[in-house]
N, CA, C and O atoms as CSV, one atom per row, in Angstrom:
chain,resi,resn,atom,element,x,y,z
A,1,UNK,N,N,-49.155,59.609,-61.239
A,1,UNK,CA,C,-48.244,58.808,-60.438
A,1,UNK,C,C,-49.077,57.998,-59.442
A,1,UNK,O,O,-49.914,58.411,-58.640
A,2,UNK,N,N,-48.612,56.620,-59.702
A,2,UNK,CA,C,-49.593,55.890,-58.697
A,2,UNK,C,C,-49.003,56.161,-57.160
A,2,UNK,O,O,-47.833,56.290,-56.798
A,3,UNK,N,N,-50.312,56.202,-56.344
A,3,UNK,CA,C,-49.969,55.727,-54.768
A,3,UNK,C,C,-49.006,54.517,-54.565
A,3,UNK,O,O,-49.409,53.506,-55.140
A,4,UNK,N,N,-47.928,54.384,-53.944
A,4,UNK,CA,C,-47.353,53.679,-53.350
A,4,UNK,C,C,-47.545,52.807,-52.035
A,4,UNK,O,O,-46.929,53.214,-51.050
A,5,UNK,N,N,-48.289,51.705,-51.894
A,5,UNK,CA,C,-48.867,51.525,-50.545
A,5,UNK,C,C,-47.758,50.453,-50.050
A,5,UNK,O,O,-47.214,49.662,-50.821
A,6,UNK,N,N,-47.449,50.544,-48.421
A,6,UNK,CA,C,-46.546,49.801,-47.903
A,6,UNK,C,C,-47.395,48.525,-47.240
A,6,UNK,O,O,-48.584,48.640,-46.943
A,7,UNK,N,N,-46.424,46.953,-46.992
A,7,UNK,CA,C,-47.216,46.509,-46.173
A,7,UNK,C,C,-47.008,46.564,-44.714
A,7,UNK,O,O,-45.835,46.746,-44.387
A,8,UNK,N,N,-47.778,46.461,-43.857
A,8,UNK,CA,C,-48.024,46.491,-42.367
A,8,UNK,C,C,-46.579,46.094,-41.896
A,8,UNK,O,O,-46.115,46.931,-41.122
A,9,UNK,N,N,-45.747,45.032,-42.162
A,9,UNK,CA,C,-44.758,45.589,-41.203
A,9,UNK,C,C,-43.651,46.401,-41.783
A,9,UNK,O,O,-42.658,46.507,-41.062
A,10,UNK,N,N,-43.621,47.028,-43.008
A,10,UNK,CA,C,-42.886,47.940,-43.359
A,10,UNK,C,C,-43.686,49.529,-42.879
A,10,UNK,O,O,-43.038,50.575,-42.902
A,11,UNK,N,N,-44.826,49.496,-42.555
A,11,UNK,CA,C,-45.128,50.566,-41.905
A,11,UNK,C,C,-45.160,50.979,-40.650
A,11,UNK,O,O,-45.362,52.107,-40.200
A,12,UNK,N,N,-44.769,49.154,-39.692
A,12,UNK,CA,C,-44.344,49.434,-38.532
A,12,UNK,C,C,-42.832,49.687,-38.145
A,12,UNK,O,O,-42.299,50.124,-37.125
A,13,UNK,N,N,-42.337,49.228,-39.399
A,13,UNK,CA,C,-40.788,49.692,-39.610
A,13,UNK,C,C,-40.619,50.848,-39.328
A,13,UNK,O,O,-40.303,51.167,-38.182
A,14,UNK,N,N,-40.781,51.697,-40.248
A,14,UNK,CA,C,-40.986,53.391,-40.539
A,14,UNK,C,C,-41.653,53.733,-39.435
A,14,UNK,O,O,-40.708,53.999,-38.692
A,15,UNK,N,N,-42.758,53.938,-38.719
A,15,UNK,CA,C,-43.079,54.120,-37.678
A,15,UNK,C,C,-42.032,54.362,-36.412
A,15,UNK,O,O,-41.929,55.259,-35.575
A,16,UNK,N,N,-41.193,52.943,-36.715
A,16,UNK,CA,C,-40.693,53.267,-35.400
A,16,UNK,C,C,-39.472,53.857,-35.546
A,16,UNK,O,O,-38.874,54.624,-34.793
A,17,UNK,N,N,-39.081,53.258,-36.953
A,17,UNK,CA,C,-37.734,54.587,-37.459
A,17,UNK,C,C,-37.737,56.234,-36.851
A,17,UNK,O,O,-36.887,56.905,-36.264
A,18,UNK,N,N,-39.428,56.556,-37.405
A,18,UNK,CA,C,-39.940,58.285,-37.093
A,18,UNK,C,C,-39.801,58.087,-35.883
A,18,UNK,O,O,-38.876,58.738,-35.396
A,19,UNK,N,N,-40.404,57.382,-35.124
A,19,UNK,CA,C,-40.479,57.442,-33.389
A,19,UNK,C,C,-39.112,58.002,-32.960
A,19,UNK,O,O,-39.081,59.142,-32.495
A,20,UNK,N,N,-37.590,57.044,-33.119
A,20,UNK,CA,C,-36.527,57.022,-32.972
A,20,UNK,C,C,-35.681,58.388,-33.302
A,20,UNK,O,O,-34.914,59.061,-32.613
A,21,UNK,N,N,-36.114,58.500,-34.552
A,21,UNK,CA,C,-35.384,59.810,-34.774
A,21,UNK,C,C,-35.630,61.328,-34.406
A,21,UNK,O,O,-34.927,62.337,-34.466
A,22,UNK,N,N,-37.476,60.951,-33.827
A,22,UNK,CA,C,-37.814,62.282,-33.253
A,22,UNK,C,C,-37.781,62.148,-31.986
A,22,UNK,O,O,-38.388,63.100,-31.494
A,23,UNK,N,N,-37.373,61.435,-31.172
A,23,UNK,CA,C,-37.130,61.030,-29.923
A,23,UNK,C,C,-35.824,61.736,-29.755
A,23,UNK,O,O,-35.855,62.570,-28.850
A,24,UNK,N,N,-34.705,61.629,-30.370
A,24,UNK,CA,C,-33.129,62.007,-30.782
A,24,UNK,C,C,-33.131,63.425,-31.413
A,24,UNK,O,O,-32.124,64.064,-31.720
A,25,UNK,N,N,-34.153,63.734,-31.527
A,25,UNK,CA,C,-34.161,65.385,-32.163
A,25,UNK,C,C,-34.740,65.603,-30.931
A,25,UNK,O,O,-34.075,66.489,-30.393
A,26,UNK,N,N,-35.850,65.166,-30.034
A,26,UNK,CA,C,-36.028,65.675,-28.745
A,26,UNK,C,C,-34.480,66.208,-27.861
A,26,UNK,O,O,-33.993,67.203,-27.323
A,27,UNK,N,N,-34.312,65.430,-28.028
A,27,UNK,CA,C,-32.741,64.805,-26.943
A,27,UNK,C,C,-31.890,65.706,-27.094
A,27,UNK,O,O,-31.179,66.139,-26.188
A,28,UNK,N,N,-31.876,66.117,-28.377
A,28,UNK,CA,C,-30.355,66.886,-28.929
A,28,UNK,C,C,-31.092,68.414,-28.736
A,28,UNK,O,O,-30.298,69.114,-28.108
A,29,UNK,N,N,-32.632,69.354,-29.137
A,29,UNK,CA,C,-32.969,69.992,-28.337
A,29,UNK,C,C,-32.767,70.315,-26.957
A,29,UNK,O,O,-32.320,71.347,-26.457
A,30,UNK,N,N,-33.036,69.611,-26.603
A,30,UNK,CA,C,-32.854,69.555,-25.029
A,30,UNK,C,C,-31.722,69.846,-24.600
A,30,UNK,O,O,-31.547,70.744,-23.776
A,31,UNK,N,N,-30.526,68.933,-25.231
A,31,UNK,CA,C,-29.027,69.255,-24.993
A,31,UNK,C,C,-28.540,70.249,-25.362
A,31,UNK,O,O,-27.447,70.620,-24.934
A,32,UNK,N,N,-29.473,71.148,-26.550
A,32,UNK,CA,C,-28.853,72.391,-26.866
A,32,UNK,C,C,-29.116,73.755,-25.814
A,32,UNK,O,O,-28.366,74.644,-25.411
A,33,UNK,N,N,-30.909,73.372,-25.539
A,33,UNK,CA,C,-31.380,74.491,-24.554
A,33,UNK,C,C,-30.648,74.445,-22.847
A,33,UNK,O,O,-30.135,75.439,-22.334
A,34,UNK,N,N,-30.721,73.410,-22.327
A,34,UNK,CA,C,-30.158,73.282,-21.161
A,34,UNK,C,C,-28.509,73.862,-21.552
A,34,UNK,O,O,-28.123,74.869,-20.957
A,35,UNK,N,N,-27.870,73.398,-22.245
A,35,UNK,CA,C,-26.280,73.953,-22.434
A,35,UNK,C,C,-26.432,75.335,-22.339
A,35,UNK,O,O,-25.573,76.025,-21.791
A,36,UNK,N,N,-27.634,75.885,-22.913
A,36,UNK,CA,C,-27.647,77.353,-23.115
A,36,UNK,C,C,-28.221,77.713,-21.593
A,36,UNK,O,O,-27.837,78.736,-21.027
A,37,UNK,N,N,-28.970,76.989,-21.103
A,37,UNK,CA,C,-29.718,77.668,-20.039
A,37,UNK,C,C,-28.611,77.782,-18.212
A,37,UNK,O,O,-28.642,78.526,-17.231
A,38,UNK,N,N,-27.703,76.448,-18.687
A,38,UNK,CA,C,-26.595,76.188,-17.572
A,38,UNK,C,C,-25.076,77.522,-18.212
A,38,UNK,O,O,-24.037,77.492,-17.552
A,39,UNK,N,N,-25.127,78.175,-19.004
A,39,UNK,CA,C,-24.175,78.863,-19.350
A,39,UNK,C,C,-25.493,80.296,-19.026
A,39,UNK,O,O,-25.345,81.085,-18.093
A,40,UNK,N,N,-25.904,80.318,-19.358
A,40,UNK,CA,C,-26.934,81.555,-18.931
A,40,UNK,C,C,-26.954,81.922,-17.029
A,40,UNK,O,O,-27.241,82.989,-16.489
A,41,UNK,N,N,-26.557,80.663,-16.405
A,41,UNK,CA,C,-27.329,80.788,-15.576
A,41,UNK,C,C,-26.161,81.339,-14.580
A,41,UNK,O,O,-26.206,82.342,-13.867
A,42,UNK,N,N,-24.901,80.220,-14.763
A,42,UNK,CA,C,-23.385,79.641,-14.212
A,42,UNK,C,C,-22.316,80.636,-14.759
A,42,UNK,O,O,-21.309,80.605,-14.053
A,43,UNK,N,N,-22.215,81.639,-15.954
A,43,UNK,CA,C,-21.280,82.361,-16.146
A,43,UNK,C,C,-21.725,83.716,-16.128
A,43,UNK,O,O,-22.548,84.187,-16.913
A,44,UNK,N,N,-21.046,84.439,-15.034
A,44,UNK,CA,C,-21.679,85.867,-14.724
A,44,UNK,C,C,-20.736,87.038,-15.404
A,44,UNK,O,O,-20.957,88.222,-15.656
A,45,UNK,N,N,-19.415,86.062,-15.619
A,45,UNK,CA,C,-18.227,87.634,-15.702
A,45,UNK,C,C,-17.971,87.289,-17.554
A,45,UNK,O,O,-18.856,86.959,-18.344
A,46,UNK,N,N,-16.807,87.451,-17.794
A,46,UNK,CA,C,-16.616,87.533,-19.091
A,46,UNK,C,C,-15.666,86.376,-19.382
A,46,UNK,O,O,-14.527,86.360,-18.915
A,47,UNK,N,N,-16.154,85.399,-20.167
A,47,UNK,CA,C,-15.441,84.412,-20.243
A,47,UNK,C,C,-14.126,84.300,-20.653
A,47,UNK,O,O,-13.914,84.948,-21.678
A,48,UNK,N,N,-12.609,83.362,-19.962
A,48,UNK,CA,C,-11.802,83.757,-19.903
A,48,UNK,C,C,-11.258,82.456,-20.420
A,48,UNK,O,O,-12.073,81.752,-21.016
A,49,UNK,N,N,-9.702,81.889,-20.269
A,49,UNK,CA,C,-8.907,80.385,-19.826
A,49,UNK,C,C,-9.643,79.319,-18.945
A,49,UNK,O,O,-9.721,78.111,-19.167
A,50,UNK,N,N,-10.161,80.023,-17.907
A,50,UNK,CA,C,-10.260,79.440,-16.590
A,50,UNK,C,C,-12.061,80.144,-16.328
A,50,UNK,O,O,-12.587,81.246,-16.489
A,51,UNK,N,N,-12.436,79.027,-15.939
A,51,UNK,CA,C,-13.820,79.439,-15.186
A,51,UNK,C,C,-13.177,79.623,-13.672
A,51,UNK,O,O,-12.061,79.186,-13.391
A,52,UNK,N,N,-14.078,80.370,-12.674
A,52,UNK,CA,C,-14.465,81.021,-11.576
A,52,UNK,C,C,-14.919,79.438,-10.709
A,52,UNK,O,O,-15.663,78.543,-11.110
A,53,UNK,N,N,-13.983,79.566,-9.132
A,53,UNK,CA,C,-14.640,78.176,-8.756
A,53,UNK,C,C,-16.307,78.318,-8.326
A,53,UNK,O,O,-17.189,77.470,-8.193
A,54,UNK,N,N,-16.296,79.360,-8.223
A,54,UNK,CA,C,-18.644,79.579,-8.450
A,54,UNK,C,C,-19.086,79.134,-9.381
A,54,UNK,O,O,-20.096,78.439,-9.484
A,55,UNK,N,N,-17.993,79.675,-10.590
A,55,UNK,CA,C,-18.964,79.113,-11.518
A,55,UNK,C,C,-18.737,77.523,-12.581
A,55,UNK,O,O,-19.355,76.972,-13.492
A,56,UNK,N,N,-17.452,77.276,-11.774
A,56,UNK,CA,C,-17.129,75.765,-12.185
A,56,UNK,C,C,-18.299,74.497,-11.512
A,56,UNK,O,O,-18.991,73.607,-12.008
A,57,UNK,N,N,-17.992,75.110,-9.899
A,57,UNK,CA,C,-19.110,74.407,-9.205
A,57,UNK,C,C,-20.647,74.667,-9.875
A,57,UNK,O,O,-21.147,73.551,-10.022
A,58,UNK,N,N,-21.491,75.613,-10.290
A,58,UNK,CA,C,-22.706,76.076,-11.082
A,58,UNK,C,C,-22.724,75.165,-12.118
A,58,UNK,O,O,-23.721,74.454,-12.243
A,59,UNK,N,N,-21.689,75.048,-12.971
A,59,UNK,CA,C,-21.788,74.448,-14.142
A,59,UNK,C,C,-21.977,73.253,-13.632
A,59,UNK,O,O,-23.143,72.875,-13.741
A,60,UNK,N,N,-21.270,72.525,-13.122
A,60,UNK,CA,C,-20.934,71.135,-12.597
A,60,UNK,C,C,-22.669,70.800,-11.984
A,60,UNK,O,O,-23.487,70.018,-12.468
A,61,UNK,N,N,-22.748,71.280,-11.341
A,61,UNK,CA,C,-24.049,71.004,-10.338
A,61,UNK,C,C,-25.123,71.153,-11.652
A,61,UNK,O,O,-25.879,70.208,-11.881
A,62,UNK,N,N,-25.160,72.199,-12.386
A,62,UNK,CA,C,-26.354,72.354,-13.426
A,62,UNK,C,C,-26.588,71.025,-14.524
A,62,UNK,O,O,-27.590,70.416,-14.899
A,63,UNK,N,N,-24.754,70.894,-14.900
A,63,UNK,CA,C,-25.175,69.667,-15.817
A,63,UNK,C,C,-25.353,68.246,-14.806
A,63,UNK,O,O,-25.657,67.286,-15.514
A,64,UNK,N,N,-25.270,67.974,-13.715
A,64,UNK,CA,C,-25.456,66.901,-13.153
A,64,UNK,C,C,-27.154,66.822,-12.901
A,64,UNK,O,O,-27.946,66.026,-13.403
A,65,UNK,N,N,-27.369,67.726,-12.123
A,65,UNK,CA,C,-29.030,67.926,-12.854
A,65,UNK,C,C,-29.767,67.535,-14.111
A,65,UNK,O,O,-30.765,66.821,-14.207
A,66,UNK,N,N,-28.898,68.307,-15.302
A,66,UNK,CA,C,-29.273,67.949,-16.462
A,66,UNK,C,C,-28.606,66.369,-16.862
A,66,UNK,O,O,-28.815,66.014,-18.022
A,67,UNK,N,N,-28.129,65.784,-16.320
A,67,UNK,CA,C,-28.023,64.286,-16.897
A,67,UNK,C,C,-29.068,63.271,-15.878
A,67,UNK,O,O,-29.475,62.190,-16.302
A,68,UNK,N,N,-29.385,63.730,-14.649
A,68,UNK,CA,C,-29.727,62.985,-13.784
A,68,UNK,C,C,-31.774,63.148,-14.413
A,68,UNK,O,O,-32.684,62.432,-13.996
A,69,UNK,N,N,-31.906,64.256,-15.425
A,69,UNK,CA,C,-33.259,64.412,-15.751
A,69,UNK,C,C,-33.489,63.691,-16.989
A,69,UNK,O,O,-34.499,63.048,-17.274
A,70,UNK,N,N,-32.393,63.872,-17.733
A,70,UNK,CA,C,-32.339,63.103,-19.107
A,70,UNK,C,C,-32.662,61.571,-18.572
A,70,UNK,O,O,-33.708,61.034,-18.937
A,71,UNK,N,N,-31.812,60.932,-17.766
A,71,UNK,CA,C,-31.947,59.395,-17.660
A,71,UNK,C,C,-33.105,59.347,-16.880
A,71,UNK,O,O,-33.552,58.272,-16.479
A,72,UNK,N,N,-33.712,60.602,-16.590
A,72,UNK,CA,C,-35.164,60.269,-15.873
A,72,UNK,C,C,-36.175,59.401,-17.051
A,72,UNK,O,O,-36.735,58.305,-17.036
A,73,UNK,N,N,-36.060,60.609,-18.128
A,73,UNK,CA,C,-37.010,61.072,-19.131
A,73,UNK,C,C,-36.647,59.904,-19.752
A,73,UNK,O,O,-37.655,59.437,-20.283
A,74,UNK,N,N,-35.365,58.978,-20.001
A,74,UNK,CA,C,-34.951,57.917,-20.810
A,74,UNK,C,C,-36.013,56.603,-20.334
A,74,UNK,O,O,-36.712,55.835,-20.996
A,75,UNK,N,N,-35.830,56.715,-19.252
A,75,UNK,CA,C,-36.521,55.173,-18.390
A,75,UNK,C,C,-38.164,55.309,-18.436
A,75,UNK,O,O,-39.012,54.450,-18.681
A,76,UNK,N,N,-38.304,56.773,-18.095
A,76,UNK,CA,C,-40.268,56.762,-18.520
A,76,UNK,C,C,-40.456,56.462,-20.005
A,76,UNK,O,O,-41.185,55.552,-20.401
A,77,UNK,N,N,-39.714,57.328,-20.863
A,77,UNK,CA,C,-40.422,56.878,-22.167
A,77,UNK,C,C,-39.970,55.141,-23.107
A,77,UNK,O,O,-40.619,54.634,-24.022
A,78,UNK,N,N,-38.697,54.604,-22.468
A,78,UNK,CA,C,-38.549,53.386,-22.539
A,78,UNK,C,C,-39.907,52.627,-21.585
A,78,UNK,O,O,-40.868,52.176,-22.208
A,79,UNK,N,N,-39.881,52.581,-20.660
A,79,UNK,CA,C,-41.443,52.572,-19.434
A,79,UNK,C,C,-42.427,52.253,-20.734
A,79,UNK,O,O,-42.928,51.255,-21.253
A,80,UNK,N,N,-42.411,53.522,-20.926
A,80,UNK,CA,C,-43.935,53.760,-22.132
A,80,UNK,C,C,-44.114,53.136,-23.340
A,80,UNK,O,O,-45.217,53.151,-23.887
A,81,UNK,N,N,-42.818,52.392,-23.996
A,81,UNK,CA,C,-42.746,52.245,-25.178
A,81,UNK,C,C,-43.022,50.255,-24.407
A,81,UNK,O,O,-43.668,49.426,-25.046
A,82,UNK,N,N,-42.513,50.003,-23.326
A,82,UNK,CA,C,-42.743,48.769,-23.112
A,82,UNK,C,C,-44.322,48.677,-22.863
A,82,UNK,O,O,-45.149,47.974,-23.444
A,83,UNK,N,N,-44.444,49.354,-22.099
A,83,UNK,CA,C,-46.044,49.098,-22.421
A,83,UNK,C,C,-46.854,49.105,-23.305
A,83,UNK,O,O,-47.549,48.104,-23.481
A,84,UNK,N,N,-46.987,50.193,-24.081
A,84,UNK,CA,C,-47.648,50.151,-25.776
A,84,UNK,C,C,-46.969,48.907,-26.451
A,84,UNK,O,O,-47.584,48.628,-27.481
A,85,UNK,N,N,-45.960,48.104,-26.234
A,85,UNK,CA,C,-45.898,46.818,-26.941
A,85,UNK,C,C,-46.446,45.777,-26.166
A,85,UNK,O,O,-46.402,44.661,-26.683
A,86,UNK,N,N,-46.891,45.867,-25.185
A,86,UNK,CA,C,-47.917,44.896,-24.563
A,86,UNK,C,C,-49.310,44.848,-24.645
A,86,UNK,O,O,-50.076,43.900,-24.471
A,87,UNK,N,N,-49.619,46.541,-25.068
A,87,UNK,CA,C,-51.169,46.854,-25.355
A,87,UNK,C,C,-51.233,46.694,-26.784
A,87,UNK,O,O,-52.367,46.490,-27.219
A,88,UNK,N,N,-50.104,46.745,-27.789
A,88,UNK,CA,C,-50.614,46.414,-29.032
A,88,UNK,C,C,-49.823,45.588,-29.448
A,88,UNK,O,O,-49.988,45.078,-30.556
C-alpha cells in the first residue's frame, strides 16, 4: 500500500482540525473534573429535591470560579494561537 502524502495546506488543515478538537476534549475534561470536584466539595448530606442554602451558595460560588477560569484559559490560549500565527 502506497504512502499517501498530503499537500502543505491540507496538512495545515488537519493540523488545526487536531489542535481544535483536542483543545475541546481539554475543555469537556475539565468540565467533567471540576463538576465532580464542585459536587465533592459543595454537597455534604445526602442528596435530596432541594439543595441546602450552604450548599446552593458552594455550588454557585464553585461554578462561578469555574467559568471565570475557563474564560481565563480561553483568552491565553486564543493569546497564544494569535501569536504563533504571527511567528509562522
Amino acid at each position: 500500500m502506497a504512502e499517501q502524502q498530503f499537500d502543505e495546506t491540507t496538512q495545515k488543515e488537519l493540523s488545526n482540525f487536531l489542535e481544535k478538537e483536542q483543545a475541546q476534549a481539554r475543555l469537556h475534561t475539565s468540565i467533567h473534573k471540576f463538576t465532580g470536584l464542585c459536587w465533592d466539595k459543595c454537597i455534604t448530606g445526602t442528596p435530596s429535591t432541594k439543595f441546602s442554602r450552604g450548599e446552593e451558595a458552594c455550588l454557585t460560588n464553585c461554578v462561578e470560579r469555574f467559568l471565570d477560569t475557563s474564560l481565563f484559559m480561553v483568552k491565553q490560549i486564543e493569546n497564544q494561537r494569535e501569536r504563533s500565527q504571527f511567528i509562522g
